[in-house]
ROTI-880927 format. One record per atom (N, C-alpha, C, O): z, y, x; residue number from 1; atom name; residue in three letters. Coordinates in steps of 0.02 Angstrom, whole numbers, always signed. Atoms other than C-alpha are relative to their C-alpha. Layout:
// residues N
{{Z,Y,X},NUM,"CA","ALA"}
...
END
This chain:
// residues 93
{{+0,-60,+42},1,"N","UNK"}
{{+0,+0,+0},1,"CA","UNK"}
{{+0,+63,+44},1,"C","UNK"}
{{-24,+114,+19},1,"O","UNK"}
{{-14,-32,-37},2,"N","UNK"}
{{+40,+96,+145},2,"CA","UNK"}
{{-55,+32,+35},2,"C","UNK"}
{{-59,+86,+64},2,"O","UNK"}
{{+78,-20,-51},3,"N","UNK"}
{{-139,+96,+219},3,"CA","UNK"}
{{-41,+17,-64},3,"C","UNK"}
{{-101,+16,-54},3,"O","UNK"}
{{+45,-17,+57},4,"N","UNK"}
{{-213,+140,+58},4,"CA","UNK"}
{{+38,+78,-11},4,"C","UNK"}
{{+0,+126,-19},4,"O","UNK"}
{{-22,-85,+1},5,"N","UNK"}
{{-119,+308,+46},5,"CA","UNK"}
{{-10,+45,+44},5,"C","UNK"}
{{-17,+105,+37},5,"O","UNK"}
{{+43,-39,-53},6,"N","UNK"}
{{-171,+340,+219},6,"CA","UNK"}
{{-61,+18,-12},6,"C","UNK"}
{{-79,+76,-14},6,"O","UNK"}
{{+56,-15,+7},7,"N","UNK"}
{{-330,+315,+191},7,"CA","UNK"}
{{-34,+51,-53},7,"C","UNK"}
{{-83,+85,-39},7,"O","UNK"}
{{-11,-43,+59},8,"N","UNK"}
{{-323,+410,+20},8,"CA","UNK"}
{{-15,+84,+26},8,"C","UNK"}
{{-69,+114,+25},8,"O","UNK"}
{{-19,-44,-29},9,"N","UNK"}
{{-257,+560,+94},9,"CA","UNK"}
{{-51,+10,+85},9,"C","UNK"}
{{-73,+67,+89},9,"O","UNK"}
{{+28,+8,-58},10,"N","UNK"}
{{-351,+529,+283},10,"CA","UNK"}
{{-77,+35,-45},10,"C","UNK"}
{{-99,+90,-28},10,"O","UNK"}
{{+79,-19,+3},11,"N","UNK"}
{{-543,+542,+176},11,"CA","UNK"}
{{+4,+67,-31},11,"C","UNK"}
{{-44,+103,-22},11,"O","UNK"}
{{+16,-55,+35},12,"N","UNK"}
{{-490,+694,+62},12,"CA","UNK"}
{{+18,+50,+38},12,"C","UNK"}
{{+25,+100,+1},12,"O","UNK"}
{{-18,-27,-60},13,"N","UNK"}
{{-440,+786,+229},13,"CA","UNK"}
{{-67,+6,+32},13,"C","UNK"}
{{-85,+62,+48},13,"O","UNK"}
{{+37,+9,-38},14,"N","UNK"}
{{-578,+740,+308},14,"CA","UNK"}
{{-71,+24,-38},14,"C","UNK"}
{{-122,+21,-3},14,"O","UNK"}
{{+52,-27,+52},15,"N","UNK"}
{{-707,+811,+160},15,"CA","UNK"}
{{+26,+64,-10},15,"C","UNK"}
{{-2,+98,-53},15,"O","UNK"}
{{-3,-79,+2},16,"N","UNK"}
{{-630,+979,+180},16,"CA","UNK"}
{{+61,+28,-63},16,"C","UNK"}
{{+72,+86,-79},16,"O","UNK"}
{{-35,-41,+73},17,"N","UNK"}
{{-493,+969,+11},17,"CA","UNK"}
{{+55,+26,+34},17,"C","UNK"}
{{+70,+13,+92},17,"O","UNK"}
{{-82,-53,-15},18,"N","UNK"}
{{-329,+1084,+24},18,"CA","UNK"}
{{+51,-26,+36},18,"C","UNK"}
{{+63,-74,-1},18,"O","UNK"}
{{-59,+54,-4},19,"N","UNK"}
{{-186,+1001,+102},19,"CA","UNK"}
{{+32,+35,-48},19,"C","UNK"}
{{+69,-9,-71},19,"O","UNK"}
{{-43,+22,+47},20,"N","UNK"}
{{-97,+1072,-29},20,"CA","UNK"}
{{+14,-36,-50},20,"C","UNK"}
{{+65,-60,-76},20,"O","UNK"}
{{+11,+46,+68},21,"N","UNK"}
{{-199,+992,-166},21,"CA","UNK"}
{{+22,-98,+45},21,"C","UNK"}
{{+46,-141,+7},21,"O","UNK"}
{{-26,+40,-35},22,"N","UNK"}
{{-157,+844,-47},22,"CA","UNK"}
{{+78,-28,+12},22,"C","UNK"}
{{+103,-85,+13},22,"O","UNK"}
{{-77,+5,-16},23,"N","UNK"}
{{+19,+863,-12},23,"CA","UNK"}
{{+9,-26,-74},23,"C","UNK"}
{{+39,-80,-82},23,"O","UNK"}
{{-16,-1,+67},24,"N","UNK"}
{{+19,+875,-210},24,"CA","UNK"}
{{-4,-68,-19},24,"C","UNK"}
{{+43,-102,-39},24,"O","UNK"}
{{+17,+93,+2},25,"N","UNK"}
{{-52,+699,-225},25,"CA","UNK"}
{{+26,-37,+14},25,"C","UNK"}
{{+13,-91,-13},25,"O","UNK"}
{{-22,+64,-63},26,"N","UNK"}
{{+48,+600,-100},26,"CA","UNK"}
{{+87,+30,-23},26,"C","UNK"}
{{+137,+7,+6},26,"O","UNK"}
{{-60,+0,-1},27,"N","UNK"}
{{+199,+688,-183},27,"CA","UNK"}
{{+61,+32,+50},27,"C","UNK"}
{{+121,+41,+42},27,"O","UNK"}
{{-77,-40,-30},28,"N","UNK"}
{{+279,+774,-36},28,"CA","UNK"}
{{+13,+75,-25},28,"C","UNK"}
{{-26,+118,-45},28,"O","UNK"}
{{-51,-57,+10},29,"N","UNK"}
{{+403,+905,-64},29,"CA","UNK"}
{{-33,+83,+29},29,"C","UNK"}
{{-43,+136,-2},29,"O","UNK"}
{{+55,-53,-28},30,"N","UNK"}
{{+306,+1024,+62},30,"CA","UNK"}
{{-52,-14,+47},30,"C","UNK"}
{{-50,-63,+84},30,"O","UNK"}
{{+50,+44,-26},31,"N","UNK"}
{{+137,+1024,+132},31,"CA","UNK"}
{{+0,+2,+70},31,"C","UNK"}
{{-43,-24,+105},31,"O","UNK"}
{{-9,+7,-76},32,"N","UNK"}
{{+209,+1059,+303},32,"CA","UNK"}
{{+4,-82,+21},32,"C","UNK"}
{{-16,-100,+77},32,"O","UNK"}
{{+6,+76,-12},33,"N","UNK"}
{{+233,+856,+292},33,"CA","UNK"}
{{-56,-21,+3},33,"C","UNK"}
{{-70,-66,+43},33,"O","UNK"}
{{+61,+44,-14},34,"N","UNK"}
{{+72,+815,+270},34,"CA","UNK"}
{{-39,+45,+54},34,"C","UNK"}
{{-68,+17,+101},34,"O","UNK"}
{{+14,-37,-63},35,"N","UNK"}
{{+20,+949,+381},35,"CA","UNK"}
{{+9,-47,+75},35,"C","UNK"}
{{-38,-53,+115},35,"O","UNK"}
{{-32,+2,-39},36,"N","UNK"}
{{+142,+863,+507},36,"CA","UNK"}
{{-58,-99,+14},36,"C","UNK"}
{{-85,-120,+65},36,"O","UNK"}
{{+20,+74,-3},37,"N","UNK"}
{{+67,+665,+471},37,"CA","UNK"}
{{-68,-14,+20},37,"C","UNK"}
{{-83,-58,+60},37,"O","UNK"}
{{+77,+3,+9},38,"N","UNK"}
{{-134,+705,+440},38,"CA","UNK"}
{{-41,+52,+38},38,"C","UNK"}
{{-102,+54,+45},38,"O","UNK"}
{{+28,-60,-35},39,"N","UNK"}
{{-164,+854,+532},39,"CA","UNK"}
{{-76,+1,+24},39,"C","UNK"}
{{-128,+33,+16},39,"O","UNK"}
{{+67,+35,-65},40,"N","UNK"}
{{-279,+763,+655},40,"CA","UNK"}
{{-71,-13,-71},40,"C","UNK"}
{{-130,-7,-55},40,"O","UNK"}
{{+52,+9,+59},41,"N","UNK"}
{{-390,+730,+479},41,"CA","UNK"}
{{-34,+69,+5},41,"C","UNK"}
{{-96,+66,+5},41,"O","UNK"}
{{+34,-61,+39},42,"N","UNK"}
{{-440,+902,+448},42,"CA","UNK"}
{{-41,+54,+61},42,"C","UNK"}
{{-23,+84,+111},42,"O","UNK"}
{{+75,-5,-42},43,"N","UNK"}
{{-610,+954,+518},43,"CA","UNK"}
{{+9,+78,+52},43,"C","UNK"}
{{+24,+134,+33},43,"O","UNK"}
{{-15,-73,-21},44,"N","UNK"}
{{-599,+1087,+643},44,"CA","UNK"}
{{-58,+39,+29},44,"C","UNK"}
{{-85,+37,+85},44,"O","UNK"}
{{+43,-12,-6},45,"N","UNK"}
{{-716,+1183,+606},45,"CA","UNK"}
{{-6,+82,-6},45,"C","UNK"}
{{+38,+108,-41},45,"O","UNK"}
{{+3,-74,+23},46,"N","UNK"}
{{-763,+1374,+600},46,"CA","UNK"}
{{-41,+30,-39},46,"C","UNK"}
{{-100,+13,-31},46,"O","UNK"}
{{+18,-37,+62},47,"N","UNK"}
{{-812,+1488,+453},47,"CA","UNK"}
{{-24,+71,+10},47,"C","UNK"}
{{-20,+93,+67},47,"O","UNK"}
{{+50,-64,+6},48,"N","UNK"}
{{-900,+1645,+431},48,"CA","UNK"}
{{+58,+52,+4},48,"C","UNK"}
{{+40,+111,+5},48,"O","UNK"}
{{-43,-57,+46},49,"N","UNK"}
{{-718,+1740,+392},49,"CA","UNK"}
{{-15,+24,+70},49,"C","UNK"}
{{-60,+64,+62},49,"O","UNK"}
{{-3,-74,-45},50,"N","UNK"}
{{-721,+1836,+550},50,"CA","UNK"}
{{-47,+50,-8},50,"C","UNK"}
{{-35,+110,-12},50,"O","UNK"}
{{+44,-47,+17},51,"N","UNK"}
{{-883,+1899,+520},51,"CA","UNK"}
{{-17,+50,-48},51,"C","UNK"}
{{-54,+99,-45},51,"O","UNK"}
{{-8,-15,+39},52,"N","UNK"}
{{-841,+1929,+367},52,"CA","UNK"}
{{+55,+76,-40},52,"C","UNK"}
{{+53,+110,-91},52,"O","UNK"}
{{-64,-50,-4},53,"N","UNK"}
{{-680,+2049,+392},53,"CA","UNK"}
{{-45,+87,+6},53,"C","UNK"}
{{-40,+129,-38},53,"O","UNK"}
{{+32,-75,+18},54,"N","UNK"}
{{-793,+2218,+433},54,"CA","UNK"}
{{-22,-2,-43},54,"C","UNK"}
{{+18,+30,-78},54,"O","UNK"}
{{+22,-25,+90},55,"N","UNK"}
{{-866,+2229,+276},55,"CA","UNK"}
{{+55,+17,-30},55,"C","UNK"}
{{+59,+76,-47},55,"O","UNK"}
{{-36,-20,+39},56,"N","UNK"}
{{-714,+2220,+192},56,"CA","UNK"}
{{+48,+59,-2},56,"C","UNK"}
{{+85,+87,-44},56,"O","UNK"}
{{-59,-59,-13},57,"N","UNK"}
{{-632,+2348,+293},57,"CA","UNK"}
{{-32,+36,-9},57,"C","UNK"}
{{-6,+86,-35},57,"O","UNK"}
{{+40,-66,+14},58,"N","UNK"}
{{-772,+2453,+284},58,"CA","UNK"}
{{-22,+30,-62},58,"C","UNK"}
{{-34,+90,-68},58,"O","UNK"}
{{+8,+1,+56},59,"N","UNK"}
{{-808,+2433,+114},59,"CA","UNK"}
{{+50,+8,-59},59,"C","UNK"}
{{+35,+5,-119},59,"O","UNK"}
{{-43,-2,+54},60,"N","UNK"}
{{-638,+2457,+32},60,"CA","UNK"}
{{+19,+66,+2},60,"C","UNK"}
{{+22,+105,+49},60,"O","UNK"}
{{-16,-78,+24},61,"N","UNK"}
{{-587,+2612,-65},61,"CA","UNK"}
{{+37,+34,+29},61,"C","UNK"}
{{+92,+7,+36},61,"O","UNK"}
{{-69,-26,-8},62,"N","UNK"}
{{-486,+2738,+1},62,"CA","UNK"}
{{+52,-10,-24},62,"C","UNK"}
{{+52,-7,-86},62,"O","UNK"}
{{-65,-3,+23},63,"N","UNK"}
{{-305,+2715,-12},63,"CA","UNK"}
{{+8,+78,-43},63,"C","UNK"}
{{-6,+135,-23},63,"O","UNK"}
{{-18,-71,+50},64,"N","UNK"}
{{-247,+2837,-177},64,"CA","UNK"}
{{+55,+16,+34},64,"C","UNK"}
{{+68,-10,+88},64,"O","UNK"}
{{-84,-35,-8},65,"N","UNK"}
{{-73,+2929,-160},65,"CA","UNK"}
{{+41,-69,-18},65,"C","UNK"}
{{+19,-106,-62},65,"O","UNK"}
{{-42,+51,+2},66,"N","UNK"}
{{+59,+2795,-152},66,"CA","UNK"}
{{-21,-79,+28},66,"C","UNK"}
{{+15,-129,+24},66,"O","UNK"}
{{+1,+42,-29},67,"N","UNK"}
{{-10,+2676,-75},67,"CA","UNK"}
{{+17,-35,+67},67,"C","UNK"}
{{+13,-95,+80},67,"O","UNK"}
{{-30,-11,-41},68,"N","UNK"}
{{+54,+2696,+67},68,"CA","UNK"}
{{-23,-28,+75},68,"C","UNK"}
{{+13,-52,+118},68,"O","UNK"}
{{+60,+28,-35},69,"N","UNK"}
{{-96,+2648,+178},69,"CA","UNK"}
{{-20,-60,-10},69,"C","UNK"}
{{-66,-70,+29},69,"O","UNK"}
{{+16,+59,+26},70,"N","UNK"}
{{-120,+2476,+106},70,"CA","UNK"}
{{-72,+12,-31},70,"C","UNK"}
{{-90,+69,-46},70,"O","UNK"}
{{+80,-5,+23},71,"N","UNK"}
{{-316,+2436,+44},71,"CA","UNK"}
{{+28,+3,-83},71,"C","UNK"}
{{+10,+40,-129},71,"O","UNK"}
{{-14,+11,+97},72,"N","UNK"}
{{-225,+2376,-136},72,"CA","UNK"}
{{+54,+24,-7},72,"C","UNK"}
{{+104,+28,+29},72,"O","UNK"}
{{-80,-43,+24},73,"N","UNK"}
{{-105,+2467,-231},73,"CA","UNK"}
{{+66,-54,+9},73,"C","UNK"}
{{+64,-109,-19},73,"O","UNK"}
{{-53,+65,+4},74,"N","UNK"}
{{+72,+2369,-183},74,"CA","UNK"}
{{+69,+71,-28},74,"C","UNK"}
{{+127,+51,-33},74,"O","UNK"}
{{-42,-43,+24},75,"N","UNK"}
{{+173,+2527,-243},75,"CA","UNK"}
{{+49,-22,-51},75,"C","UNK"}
{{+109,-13,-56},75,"O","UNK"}
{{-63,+18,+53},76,"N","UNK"}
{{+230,+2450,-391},76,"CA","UNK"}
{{+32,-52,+20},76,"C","UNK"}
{{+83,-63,-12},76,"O","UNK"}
{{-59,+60,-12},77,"N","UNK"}
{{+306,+2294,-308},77,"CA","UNK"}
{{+30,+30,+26},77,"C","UNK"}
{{+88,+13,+14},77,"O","UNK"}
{{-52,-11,-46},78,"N","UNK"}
{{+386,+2389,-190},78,"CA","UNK"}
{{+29,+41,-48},78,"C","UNK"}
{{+87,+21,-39},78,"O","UNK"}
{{-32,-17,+44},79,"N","UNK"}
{{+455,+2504,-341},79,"CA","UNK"}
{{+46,-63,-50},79,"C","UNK"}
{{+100,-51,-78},79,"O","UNK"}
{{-29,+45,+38},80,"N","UNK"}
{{+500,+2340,-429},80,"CA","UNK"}
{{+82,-23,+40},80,"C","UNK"}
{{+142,-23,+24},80,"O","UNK"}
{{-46,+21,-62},81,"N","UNK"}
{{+586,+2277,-264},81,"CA","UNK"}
{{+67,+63,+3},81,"C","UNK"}
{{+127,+49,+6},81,"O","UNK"}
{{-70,-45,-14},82,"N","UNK"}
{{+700,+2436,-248},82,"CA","UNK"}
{{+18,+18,-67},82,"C","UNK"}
{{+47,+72,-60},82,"O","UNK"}
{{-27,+12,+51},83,"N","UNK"}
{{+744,+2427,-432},83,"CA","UNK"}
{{+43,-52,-2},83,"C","UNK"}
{{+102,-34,-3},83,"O","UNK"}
{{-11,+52,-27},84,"N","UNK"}
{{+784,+2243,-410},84,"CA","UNK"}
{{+69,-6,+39},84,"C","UNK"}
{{+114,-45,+23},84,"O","UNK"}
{{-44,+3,-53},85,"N","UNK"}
{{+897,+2290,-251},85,"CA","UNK"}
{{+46,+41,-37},85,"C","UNK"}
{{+97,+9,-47},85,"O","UNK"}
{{-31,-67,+22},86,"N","UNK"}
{{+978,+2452,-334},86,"CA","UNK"}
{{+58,-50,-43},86,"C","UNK"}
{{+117,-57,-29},86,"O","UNK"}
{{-49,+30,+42},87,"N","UNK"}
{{+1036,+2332,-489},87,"CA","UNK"}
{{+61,-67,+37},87,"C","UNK"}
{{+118,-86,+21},87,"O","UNK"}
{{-45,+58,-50},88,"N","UNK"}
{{+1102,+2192,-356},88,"CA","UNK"}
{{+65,+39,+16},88,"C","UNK"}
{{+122,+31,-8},88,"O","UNK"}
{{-66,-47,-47},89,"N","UNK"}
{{+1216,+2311,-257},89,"CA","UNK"}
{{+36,+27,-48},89,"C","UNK"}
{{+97,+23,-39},89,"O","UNK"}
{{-44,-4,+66},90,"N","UNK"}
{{+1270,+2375,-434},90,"CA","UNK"}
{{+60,-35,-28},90,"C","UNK"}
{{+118,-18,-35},90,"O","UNK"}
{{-45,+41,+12},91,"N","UNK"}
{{+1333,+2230,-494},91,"CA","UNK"}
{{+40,-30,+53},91,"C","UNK"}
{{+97,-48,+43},91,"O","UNK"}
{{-59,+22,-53},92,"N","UNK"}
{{+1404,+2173,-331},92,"CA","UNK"}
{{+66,+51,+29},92,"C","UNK"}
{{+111,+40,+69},92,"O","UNK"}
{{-41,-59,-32},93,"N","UNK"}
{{+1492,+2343,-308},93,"CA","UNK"}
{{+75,-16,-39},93,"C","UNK"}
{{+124,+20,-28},93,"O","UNK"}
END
């Protein structure tokens, strides 16, 4: 049974799927485990993203007001976040 879960896990590694959708399959807890077991499975191969990165930098909108140089607005998490903290220290006061 043991060599059938390898192998399981070993071909859908080796066809390029997620290890997480992987990890998910085989049941572990996190996919740093299967990371840690199958590693050697997963094709090492390189992708277009580097080439891909100037465009996006060059191509994204100016940062509005509050953004606080970020490409995407994160203003409101970080407003959420110090709401969040404000009510913590509240109740712990």
């Amino acid at each position: 049974m043991h060599a059938l879960r390898h192998t399981f896990a070993s071909l859908l590694l080796s066809q390029g799927a997620p290890i997480t959708e992987v990890s998910s399959y085989l049941g572990h807890a996190d996919p740093q485990i299967t990371l840690k077991v199958y590693s050697h499975w997963i094709p090492r191969t390189k992708t277009d993203s580097i080439s891909r990165l100037p465009g996006m930098i060059l191509n994204a909108k100016k940062p509005t007001a509050g953004q606080d140089g970020h490409f995407w607005d994160t203003s409101k998490k970080v407003e959420q976040f110090k709401k969040v903290e404000l009510e913590e220290t509240a109740v712990s006061a």
